[in-house]
N, C-alpha and C positions, 0 to 999 in steps of 0.2 A: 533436261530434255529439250532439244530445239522444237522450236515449233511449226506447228504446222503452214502450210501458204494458203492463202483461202483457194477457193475455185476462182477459174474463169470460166464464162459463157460459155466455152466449147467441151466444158471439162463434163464429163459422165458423174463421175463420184470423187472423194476426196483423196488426193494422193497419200499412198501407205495401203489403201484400202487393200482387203484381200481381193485376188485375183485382178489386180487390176494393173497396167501398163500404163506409156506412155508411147503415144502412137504421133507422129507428124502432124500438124494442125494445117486440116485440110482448106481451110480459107486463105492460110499464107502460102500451103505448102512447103512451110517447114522454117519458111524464112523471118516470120516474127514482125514483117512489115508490109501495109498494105497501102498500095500509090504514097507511099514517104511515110507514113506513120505508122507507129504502132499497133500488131492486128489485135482488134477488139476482141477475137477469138480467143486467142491464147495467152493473152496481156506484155504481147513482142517476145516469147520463148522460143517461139516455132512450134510446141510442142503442147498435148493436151493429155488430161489421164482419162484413161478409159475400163472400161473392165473387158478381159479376155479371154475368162474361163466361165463356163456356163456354176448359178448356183445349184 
């Protein structure tokens, strides 16, 4: 079973999680880099998990 990728800072909950997404990482806007480096938000993915269905 592979494993999991920890969170990053922008992340809501774990990915896998139920009801949960991956939405653009609104401090890079998707791009993964901020003024030349990697954005702290999203760990340079672009992207962040979220949840998107109410529990």
């Amino acid at each position: 079973m592979p494993e999991q990728p920890d969170l990053n800072p922008g992340d809501e909950v774990k990915p896998g999680t139920e009801q949960s997404g991956e939405h653009i990482c609104p401090a890079c806007n998707g791009f993964g880099e901020v003024a030349g480096s990697p954005c702290r938000e999203c760990g340079g993915t672009g992207r962040i998990t979220a949840l998107v269905g109410d529990a």
